[in-house]
N, CA, C and O atoms as CSV, one atom per row, in Angstrom:
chain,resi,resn,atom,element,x,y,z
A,1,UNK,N,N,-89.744,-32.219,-133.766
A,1,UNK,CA,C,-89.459,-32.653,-135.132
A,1,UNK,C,C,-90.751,-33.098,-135.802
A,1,UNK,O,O,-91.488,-33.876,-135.195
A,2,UNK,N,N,-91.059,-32.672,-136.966
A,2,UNK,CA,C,-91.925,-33.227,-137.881
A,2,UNK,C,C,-92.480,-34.570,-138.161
A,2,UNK,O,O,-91.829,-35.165,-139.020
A,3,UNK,N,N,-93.537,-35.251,-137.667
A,3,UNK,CA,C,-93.567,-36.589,-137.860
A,3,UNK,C,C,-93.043,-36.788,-139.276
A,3,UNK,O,O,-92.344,-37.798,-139.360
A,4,UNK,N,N,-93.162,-36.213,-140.236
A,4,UNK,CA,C,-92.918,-36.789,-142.055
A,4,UNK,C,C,-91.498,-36.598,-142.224
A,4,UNK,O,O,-90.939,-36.733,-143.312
A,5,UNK,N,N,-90.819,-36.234,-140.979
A,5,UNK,CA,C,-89.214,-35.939,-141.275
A,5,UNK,C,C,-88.260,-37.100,-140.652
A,5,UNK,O,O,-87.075,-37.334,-140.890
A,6,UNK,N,N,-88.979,-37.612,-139.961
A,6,UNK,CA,C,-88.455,-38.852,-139.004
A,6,UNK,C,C,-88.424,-40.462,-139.693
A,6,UNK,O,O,-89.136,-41.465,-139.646
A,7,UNK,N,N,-87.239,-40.071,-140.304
A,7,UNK,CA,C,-86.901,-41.782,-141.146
A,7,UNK,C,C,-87.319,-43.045,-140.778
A,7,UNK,O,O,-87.095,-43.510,-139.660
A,8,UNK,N,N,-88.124,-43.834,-141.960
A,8,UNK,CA,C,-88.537,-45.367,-141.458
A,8,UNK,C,C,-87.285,-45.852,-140.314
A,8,UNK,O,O,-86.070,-45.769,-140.489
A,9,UNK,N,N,-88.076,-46.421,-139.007
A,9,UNK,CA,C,-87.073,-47.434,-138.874
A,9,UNK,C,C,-86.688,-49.063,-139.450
A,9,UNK,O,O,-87.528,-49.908,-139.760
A,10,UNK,N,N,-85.544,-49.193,-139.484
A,10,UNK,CA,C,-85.245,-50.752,-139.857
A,10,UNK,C,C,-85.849,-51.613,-138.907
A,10,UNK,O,O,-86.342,-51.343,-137.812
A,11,UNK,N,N,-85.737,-52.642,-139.474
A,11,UNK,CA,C,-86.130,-53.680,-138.760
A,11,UNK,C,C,-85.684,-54.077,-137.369
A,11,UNK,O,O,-86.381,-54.630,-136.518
A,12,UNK,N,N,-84.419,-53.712,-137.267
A,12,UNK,CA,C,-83.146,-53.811,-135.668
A,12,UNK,C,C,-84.150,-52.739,-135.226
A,12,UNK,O,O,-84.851,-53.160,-134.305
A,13,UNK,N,N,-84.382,-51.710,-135.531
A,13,UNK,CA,C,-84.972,-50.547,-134.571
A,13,UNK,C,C,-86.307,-50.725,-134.331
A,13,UNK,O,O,-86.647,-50.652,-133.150
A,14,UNK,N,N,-87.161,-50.943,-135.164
A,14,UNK,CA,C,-88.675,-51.653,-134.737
A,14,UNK,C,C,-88.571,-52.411,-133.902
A,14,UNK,O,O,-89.486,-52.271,-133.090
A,15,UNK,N,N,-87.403,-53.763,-133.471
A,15,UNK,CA,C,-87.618,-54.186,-132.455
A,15,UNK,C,C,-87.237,-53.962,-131.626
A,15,UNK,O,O,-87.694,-54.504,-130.620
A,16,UNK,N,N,-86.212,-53.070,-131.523
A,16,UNK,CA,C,-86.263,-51.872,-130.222
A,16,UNK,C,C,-87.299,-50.864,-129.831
A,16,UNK,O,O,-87.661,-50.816,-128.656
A,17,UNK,N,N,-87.547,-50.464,-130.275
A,17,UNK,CA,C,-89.255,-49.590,-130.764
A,17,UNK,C,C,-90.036,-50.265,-129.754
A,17,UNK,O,O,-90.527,-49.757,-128.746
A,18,UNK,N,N,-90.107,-51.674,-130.201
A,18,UNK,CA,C,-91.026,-52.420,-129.465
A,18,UNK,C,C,-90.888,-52.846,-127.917
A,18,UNK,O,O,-91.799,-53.051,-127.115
A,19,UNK,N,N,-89.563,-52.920,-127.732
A,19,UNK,CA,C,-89.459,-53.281,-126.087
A,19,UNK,C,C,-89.489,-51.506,-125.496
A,19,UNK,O,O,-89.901,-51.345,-124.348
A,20,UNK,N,N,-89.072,-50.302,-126.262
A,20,UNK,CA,C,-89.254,-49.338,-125.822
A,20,UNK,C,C,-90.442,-48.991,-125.430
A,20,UNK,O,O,-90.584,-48.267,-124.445
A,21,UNK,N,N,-91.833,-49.614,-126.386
A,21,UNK,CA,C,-92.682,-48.936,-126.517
A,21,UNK,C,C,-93.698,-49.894,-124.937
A,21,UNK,O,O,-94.501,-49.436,-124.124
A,22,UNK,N,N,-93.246,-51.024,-125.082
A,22,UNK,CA,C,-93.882,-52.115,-123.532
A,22,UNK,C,C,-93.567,-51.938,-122.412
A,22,UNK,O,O,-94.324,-52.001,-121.444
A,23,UNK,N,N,-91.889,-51.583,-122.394
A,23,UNK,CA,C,-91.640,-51.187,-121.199
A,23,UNK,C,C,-91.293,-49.672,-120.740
A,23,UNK,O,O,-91.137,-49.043,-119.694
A,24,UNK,N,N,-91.267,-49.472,-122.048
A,24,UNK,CA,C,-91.291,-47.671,-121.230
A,24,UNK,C,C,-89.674,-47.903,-120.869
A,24,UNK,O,O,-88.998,-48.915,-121.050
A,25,UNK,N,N,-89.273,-46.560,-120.273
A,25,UNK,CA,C,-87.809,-45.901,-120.761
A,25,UNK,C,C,-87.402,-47.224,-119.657
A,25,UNK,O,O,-87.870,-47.761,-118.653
A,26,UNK,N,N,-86.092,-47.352,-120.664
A,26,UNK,CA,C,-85.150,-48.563,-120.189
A,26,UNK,C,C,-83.976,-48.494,-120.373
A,26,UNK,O,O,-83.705,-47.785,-121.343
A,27,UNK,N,N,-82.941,-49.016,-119.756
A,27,UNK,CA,C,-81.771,-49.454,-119.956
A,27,UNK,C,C,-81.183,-49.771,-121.647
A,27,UNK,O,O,-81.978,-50.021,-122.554
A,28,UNK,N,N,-79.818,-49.713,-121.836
A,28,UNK,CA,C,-79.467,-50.497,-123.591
A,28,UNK,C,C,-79.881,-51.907,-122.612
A,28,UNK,O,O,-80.748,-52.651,-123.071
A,29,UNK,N,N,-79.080,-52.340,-120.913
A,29,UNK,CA,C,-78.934,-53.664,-121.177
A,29,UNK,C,C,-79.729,-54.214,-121.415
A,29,UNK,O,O,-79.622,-55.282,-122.016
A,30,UNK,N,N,-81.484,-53.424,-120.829
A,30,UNK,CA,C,-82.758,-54.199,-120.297
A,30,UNK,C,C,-83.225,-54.834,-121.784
A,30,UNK,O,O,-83.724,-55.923,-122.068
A,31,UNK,N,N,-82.730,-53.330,-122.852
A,31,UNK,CA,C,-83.271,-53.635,-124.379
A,31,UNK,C,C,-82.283,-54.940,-124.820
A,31,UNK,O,O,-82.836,-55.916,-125.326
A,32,UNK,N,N,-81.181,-54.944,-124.673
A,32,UNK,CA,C,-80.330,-55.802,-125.129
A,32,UNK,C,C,-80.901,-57.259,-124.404
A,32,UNK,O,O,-81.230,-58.096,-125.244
A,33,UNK,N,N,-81.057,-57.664,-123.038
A,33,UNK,CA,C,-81.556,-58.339,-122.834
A,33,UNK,C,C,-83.163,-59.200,-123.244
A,33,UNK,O,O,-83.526,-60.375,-123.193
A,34,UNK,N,N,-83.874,-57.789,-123.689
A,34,UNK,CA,C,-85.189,-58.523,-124.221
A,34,UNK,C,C,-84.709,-59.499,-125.770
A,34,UNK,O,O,-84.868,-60.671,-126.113
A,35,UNK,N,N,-84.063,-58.278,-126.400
A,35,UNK,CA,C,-83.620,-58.685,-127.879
A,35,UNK,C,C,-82.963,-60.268,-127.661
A,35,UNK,O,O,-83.306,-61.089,-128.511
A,36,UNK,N,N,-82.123,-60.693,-126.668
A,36,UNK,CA,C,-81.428,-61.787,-126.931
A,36,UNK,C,C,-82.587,-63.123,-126.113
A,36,UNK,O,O,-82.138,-64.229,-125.814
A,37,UNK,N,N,-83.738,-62.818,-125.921
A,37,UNK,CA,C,-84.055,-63.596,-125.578
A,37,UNK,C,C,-84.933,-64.232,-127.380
A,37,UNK,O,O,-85.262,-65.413,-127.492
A,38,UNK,N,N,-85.075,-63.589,-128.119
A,38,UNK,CA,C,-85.444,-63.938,-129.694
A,38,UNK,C,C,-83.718,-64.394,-130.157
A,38,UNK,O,O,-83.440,-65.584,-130.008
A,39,UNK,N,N,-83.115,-63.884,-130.453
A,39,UNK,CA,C,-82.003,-64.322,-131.175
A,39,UNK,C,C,-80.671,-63.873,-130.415
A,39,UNK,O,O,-81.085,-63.495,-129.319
A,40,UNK,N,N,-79.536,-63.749,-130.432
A,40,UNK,CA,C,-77.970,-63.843,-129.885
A,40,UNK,C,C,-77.967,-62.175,-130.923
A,40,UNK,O,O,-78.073,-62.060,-132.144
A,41,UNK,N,N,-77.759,-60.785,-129.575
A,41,UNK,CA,C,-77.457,-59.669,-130.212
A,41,UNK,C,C,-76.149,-59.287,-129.577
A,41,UNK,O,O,-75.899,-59.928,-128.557
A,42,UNK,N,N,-75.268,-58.408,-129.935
A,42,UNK,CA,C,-74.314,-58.589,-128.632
A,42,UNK,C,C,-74.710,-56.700,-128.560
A,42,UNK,O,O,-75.326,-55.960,-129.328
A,43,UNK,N,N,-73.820,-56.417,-126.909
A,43,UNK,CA,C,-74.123,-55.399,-126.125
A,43,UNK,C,C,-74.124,-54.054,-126.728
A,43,UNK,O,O,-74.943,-53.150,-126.561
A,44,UNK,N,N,-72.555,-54.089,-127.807
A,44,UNK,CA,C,-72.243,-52.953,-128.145
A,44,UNK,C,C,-73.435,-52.596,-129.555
A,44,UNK,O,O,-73.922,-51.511,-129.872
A,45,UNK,N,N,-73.658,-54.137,-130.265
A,45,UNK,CA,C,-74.715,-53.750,-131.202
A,45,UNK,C,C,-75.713,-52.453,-130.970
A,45,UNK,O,O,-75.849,-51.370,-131.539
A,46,UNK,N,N,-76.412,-53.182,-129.721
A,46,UNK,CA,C,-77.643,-52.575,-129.100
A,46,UNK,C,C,-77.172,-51.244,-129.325
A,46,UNK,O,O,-77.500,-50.386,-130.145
A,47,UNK,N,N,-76.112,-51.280,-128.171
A,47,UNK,CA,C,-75.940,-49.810,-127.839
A,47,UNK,C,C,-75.682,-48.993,-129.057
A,47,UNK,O,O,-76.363,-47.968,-129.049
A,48,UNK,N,N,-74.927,-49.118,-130.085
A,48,UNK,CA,C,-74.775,-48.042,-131.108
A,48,UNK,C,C,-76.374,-48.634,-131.932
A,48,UNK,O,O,-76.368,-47.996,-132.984
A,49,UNK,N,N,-77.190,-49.192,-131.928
A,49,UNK,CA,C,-78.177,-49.469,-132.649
A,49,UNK,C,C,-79.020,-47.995,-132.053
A,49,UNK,O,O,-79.302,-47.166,-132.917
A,50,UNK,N,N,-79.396,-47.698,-130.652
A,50,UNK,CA,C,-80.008,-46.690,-129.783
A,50,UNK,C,C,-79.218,-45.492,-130.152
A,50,UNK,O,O,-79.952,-44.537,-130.406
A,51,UNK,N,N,-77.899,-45.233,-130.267
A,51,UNK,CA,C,-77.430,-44.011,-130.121
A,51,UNK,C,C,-77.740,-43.667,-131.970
A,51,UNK,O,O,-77.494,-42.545,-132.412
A,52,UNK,N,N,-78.212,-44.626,-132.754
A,52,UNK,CA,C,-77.734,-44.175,-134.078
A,52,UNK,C,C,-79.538,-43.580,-134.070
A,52,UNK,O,O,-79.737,-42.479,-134.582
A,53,UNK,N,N,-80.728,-44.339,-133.495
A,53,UNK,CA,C,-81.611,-44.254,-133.464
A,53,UNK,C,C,-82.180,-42.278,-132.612
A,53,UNK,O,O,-82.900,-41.373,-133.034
A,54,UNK,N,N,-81.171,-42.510,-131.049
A,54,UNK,CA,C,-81.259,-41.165,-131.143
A,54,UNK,C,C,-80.858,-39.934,-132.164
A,54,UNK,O,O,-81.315,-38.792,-132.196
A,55,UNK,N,N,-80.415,-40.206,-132.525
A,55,UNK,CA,C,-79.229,-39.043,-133.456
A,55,UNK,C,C,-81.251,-38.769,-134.738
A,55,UNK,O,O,-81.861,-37.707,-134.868
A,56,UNK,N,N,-81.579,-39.953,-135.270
A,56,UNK,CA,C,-82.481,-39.897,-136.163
A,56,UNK,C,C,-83.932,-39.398,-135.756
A,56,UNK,O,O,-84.821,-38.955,-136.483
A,57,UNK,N,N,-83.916,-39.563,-134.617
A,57,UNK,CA,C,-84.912,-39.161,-133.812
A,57,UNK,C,C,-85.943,-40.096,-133.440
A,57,UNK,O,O,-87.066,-39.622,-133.263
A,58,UNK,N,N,-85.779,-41.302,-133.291
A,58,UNK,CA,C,-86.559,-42.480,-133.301
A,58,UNK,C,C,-86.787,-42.928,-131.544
A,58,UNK,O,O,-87.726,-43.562,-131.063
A,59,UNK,N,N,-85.674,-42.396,-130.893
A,59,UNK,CA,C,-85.656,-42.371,-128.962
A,59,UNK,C,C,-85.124,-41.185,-128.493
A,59,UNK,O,O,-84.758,-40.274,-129.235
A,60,UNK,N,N,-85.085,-41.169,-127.611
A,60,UNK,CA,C,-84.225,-39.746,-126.678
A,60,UNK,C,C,-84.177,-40.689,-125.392
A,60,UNK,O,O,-84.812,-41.544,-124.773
A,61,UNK,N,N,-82.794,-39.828,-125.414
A,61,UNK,CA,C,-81.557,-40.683,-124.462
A,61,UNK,C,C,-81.551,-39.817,-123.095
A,61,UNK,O,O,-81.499,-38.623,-123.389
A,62,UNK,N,N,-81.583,-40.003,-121.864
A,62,UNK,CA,C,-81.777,-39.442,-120.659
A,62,UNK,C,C,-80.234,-39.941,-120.090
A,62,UNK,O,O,-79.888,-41.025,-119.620
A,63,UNK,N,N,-79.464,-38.689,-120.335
A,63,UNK,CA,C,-78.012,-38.908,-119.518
A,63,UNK,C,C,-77.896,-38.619,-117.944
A,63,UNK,O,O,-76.808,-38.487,-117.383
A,64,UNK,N,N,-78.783,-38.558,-117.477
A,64,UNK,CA,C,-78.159,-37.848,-115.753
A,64,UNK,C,C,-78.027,-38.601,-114.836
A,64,UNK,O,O,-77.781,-38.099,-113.739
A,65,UNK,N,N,-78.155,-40.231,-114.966
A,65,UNK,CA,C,-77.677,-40.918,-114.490
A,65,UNK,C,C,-76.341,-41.395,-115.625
A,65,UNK,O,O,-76.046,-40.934,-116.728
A,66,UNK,N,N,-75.659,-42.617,-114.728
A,66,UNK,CA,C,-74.803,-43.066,-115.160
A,66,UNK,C,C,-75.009,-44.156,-116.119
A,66,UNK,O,O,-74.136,-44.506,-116.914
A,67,UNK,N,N,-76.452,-44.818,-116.016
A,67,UNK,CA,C,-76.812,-45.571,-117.044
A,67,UNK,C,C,-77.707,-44.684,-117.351
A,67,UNK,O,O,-78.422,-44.031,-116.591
A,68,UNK,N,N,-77.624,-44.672,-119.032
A,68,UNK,CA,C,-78.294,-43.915,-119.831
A,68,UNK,C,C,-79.217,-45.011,-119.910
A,68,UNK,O,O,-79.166,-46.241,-119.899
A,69,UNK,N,N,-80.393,-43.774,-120.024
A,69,UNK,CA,C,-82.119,-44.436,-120.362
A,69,UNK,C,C,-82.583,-44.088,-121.477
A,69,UNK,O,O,-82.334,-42.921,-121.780
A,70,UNK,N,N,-83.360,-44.870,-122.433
A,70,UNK,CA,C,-83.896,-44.510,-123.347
A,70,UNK,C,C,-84.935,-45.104,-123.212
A,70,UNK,O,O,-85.209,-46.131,-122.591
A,71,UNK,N,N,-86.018,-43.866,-124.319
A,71,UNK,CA,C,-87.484,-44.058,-124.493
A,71,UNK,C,C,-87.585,-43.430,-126.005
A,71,UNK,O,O,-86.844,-42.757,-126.722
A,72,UNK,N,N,-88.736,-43.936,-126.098
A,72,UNK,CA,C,-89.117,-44.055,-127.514
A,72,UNK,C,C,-89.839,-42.709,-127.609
A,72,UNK,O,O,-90.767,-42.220,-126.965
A,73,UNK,N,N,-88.945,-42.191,-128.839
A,73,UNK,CA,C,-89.358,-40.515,-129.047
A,73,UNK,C,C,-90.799,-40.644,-130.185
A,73,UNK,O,O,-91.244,-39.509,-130.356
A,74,UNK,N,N,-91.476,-41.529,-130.846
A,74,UNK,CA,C,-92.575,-41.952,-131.902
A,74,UNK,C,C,-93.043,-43.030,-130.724
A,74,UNK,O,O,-92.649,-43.857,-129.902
A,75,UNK,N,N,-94.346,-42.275,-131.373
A,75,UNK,CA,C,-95.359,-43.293,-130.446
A,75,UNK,C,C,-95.883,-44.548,-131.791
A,75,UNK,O,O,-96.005,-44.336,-132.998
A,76,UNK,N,N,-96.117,-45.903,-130.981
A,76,UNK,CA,C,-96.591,-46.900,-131.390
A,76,UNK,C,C,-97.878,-47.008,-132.615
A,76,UNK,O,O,-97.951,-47.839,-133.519
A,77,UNK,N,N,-98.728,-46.009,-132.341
A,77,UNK,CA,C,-99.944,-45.956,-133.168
A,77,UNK,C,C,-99.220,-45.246,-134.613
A,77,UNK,O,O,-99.272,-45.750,-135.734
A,78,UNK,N,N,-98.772,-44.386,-134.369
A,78,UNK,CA,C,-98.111,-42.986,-135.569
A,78,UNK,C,C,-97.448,-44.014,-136.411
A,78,UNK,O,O,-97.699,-44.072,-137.615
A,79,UNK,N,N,-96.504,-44.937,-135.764
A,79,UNK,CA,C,-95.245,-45.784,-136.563
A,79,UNK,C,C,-96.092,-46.685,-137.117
A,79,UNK,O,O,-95.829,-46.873,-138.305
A,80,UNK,N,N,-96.943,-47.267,-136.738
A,80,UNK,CA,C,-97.481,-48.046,-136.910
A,80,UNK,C,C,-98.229,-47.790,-138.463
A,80,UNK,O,O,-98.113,-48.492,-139.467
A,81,UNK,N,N,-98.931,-46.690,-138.303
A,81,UNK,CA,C,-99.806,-45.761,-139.492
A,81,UNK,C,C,-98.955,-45.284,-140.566
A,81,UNK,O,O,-99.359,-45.124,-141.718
A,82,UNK,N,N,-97.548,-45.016,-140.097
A,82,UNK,CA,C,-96.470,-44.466,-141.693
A,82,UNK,C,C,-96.542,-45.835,-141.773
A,82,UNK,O,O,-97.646,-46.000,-142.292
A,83,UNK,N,N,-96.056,-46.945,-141.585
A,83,UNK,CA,C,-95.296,-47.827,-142.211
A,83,UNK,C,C,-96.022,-48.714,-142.695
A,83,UNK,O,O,-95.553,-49.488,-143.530
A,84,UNK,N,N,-98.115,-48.852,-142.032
A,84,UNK,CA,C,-98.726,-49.158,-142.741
A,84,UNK,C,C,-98.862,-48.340,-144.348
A,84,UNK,O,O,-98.949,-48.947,-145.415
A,85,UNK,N,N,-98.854,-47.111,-144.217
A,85,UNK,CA,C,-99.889,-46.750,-145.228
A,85,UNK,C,C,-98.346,-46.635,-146.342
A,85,UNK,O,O,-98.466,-46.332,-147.529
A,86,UNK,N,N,-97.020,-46.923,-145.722
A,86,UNK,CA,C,-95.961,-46.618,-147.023
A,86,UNK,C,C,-96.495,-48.513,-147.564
A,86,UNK,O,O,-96.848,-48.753,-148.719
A,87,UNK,N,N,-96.446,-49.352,-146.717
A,87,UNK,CA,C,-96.464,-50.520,-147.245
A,87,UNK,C,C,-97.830,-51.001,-148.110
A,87,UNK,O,O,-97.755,-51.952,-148.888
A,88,UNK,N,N,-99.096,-50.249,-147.900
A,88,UNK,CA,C,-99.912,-50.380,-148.913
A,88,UNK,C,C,-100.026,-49.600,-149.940
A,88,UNK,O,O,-100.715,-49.966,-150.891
A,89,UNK,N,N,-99.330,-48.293,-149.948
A,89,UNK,CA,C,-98.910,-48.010,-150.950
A,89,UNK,C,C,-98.259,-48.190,-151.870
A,89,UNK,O,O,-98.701,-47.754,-152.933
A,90,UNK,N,N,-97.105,-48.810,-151.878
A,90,UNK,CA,C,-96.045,-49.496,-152.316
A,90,UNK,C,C,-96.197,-51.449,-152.250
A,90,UNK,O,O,-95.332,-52.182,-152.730
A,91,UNK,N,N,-96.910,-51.736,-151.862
A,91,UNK,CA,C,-97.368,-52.889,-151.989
A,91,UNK,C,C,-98.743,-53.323,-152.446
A,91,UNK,O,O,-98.905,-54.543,-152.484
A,92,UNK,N,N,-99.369,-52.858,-152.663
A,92,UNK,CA,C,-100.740,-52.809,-153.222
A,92,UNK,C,C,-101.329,-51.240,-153.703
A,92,UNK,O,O,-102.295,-50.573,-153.331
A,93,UNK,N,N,-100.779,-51.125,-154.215
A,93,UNK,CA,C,-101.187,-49.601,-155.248
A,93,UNK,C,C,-102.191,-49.044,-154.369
A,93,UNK,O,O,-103.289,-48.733,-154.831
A,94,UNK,N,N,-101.900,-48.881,-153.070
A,94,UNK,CA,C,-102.606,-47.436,-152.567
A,94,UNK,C,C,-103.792,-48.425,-151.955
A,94,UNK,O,O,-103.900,-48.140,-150.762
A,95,UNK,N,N,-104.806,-49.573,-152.349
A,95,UNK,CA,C,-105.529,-50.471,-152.169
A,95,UNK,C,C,-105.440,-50.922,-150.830
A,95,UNK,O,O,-104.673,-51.812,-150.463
A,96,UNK,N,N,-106.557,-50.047,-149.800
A,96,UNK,CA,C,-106.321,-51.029,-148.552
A,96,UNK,C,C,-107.455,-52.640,-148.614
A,96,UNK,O,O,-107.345,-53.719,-148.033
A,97,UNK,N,N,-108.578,-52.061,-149.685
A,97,UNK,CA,C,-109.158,-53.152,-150.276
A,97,UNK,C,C,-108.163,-54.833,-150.043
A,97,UNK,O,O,-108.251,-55.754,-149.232
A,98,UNK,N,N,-107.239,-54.540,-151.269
A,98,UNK,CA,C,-106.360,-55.407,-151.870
A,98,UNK,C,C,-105.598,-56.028,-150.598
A,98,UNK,O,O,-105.558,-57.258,-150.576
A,99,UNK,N,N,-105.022,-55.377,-149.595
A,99,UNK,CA,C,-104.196,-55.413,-148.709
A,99,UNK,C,C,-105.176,-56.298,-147.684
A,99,UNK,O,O,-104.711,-57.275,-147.097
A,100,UNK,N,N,-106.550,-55.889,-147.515
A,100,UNK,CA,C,-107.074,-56.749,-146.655
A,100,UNK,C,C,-107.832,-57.762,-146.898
A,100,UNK,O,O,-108.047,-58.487,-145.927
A,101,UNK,N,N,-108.406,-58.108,-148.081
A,101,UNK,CA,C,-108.756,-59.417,-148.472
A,101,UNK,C,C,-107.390,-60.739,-148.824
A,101,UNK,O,O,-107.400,-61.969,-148.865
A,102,UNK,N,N,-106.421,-59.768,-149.006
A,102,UNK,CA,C,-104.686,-60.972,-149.592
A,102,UNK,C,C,-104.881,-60.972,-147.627
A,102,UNK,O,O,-104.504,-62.135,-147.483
A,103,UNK,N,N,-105.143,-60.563,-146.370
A,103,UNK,CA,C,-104.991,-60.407,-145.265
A,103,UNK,C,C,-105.692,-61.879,-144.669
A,103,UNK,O,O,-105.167,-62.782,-144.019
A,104,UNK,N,N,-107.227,-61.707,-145.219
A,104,UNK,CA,C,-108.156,-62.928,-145.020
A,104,UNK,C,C,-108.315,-63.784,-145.662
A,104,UNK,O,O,-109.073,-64.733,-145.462
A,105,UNK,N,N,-107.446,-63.544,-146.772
A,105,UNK,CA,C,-107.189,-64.899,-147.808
A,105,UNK,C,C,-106.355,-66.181,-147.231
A,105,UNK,O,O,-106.401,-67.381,-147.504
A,106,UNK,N,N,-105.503,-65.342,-146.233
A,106,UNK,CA,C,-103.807,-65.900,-145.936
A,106,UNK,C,C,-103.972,-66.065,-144.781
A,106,UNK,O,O,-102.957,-66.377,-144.157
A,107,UNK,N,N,-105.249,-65.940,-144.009
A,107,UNK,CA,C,-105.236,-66.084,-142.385
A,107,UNK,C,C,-107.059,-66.739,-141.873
A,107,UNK,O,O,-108.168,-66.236,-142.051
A,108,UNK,N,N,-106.759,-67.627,-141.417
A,108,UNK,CA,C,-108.254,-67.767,-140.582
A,108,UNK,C,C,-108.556,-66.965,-139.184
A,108,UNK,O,O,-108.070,-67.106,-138.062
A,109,UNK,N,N,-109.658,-65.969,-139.748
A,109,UNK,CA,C,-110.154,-65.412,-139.007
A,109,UNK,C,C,-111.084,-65.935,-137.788
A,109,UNK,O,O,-112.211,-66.226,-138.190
A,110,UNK,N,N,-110.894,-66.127,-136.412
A,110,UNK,CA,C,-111.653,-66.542,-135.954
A,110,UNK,C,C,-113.212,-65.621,-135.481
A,110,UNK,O,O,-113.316,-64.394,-135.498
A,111,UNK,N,N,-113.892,-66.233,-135.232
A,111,UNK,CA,C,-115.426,-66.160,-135.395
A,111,UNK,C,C,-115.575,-64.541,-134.487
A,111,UNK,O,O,-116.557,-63.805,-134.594
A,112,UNK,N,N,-114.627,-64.315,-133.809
A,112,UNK,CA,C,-114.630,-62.913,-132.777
A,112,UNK,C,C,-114.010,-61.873,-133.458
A,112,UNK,O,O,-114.359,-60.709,-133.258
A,113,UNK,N,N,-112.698,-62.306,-134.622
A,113,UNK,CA,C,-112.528,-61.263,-134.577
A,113,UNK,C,C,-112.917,-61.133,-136.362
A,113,UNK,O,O,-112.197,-60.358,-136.991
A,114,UNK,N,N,-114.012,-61.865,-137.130
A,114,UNK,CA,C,-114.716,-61.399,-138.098
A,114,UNK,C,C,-115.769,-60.944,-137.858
A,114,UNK,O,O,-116.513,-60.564,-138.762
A,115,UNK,N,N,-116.245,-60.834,-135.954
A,115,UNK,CA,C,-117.359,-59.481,-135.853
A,115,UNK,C,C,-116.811,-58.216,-135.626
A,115,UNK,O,O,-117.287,-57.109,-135.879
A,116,UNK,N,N,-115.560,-58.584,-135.026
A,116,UNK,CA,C,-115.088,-56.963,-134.850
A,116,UNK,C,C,-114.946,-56.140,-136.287
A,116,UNK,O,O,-115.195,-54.949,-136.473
A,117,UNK,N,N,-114.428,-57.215,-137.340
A,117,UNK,CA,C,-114.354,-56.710,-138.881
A,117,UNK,C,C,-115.750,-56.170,-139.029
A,117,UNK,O,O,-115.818,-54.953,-139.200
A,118,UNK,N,N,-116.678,-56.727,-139.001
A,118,UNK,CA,C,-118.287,-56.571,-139.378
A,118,UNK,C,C,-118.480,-55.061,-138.608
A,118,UNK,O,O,-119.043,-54.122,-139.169
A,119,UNK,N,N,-117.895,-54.981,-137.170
A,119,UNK,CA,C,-118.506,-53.883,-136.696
A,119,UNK,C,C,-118.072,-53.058,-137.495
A,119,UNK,O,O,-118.822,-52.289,-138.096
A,120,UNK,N,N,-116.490,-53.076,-137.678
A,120,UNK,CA,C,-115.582,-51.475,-138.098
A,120,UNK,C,C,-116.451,-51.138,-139.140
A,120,UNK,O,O,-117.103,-50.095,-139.168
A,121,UNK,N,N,-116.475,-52.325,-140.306
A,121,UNK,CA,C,-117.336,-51.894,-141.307
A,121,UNK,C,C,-118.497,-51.389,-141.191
A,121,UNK,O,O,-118.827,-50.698,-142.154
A,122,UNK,N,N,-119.521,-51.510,-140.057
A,122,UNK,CA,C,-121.018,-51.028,-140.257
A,122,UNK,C,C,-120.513,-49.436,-139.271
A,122,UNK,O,O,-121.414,-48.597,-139.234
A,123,UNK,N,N,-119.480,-49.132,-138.694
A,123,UNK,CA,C,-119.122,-48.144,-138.085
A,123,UNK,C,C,-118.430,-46.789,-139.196
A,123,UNK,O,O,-118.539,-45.567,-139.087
A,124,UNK,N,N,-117.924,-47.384,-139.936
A,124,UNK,CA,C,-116.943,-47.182,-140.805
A,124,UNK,C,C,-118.657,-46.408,-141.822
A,124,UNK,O,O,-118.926,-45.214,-141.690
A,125,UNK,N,N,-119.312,-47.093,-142.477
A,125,UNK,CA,C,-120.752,-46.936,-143.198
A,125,UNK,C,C,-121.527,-45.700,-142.224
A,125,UNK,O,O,-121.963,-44.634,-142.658
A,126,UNK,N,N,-121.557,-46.151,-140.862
A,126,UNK,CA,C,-122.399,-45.032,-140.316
A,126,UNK,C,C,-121.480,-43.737,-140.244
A,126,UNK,O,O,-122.122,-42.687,-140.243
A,127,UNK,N,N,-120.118,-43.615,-140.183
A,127,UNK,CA,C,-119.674,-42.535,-140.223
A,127,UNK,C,C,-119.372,-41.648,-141.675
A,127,UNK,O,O,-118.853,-40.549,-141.485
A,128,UNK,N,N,-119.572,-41.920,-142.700
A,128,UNK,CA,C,-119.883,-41.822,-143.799
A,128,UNK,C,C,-121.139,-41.366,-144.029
A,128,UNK,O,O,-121.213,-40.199,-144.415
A,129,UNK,N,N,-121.942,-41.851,-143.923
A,129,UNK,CA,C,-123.503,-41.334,-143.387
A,129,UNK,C,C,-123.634,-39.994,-142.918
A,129,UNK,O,O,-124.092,-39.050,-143.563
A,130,UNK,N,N,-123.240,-39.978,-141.857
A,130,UNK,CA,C,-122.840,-38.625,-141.193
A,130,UNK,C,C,-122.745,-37.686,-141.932
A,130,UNK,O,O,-123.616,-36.864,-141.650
A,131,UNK,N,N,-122.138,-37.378,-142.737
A,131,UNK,CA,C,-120.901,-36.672,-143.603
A,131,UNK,C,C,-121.827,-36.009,-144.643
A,131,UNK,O,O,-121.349,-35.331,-145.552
């Protein structure tokens, strides 16, 4: 399937996404169990939360055992990159500028990771250079 065809996930499915994407193919209960250790989900939620997610293409479901396994059909970096670049688009007019100074406006950066900023940027300049 087309990465640009594969619908945002919601928020319930990002955090399935996320125990999919740490622990690698799992159980509904193992997922259901991570989920209720943040908030009270109940079993059947989970489970039609995964089967609605397979159907969209967001996991694939491994039937040949008797407990079905799921794993995350979108990898972590990709999801990560649509839902950044829909949210600075739609939240800051396209501006990753805008998006990352409201970022360091709203957060203290500690002293390690405003060199890693410094590097990307002088990395970011030399690859431009290149070009």
């Amino acid at each position: 399937m087309n990465h640009n065809n594969i619908p945002k996930p919601t928020e319930s499915e990002l955090e399935i996404l996320q125990v999919l994407w740490q622990y690698g193919p799992v159980s509904v209960r193992f997922v259901n169990d991570k989920l209720n250790e943040e908030r009270e989900v109940g079993y059947t939620t989970t489970l039609k939360l995964m089967q609605i997610m397979a159907d969209k293409g967001l996991a694939v479901r491994n039937t040949e055992s008797r407990t079905h396994i799921y794993e995350a059909a979108v990898s972590e970096a990709d999801t990560q990159m649509r839902l950044l670049q829909k949210f600075v688009d739609t939240t800051f007019r396209g501006s990753a500028m805008k998006l990352v100074m409201q970022a360091l406006g709203n957060h203290t950066a500690s002293p390690e990771e405003l060199d890693e900023i410094r590097a990307l940027i002088e990395k970011m300049g030399s690859d431009n250079d290149d070009e």
